[in-house]
N, C-alpha and C positions, 0 to 999 in steps of 0.2 A: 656454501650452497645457498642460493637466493632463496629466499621464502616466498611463496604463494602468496597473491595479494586476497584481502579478504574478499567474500564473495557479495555481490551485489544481486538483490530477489526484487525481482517486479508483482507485488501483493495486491490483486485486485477482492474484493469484495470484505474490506477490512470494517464495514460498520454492520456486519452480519454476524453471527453466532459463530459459522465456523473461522471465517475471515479474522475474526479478533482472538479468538484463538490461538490459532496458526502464526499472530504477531506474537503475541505475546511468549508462545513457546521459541520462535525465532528470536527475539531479546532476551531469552534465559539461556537459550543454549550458546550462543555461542559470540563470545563480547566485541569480535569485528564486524559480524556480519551487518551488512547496511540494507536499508530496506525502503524501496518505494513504492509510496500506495498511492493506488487511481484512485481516486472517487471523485464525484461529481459535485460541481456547487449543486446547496440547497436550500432553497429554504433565506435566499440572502445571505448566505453563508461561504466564504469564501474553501474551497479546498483542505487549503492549509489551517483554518479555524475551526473545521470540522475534527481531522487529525490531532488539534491539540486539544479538544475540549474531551476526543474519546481517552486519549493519553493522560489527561487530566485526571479522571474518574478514577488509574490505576495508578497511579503514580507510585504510591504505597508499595504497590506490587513488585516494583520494576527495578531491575537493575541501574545503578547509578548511571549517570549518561544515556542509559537504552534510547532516550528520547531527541536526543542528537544525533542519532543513527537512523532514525526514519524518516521520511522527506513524501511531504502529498506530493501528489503529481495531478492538476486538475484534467481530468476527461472523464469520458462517460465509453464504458466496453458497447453500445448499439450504436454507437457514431462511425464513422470511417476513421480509419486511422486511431482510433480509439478518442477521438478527438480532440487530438494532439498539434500542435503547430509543429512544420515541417524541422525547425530548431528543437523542439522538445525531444520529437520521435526521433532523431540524431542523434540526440546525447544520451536516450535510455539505451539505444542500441549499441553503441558504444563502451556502454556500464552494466549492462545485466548480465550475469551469467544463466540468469534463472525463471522461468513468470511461473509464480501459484496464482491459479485463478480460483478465485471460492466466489465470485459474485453469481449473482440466481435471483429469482424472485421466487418467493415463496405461498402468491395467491393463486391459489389454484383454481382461479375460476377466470383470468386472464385469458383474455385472445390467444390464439399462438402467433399471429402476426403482428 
């Protein structure tokens, strides 16, 4: 009987309270699942440097390898496309079985436009 390939989750808002979270219980439970997180350059801060510097802080925490199983993916959720290059948005589409979105802004005195 073929086995189910593990599951691949599209994790947005992973430098937020619930977003880091939500990784984190997702690298304990369950040791295939692979995990791509949006976020956005910041700060001169590439994507992918962001992602490791938050995985850094846990590291302690974290199941061995967990951090070979997550992969930045640089956009931002207010752009089109999430803003994505038409090759990225192909390959997540291709590989996710899943999107958790946790990203939000939490000022509440923000425009709503």
């Amino acid at each position: 009987m073929p086995t189910a390939r593990p599951e691949t989750i599209l994790l947005t808002g992973v430098t937020g309270f619930l977003g880091r979270h939500l990784l984190w219980s997702f690298l304990r439970r369950d040791a295939d699942t692979k995990i791509h997180c949006l976020l956005r350059p910041e700060n001169g801060c590439r994507a992918d440097q962001r992602l490791q510097t938050l995985i850094a802080r846990h590291r302690d925490t974290l199941p061995a390898g967990a951090s070979a199983r997550c992969h930045a993916v640089s956009g931002d959720i207010v752009a089109p496309d999430l803003g994505l290059d038409s090759g990225a948005r192909e390959r997540l589409l291709g590989e996710v079985d899943r999107i958790v979105h946790c990203a939000a802004t939490v000022e509440f005195d923000t425009p709503l436009a």
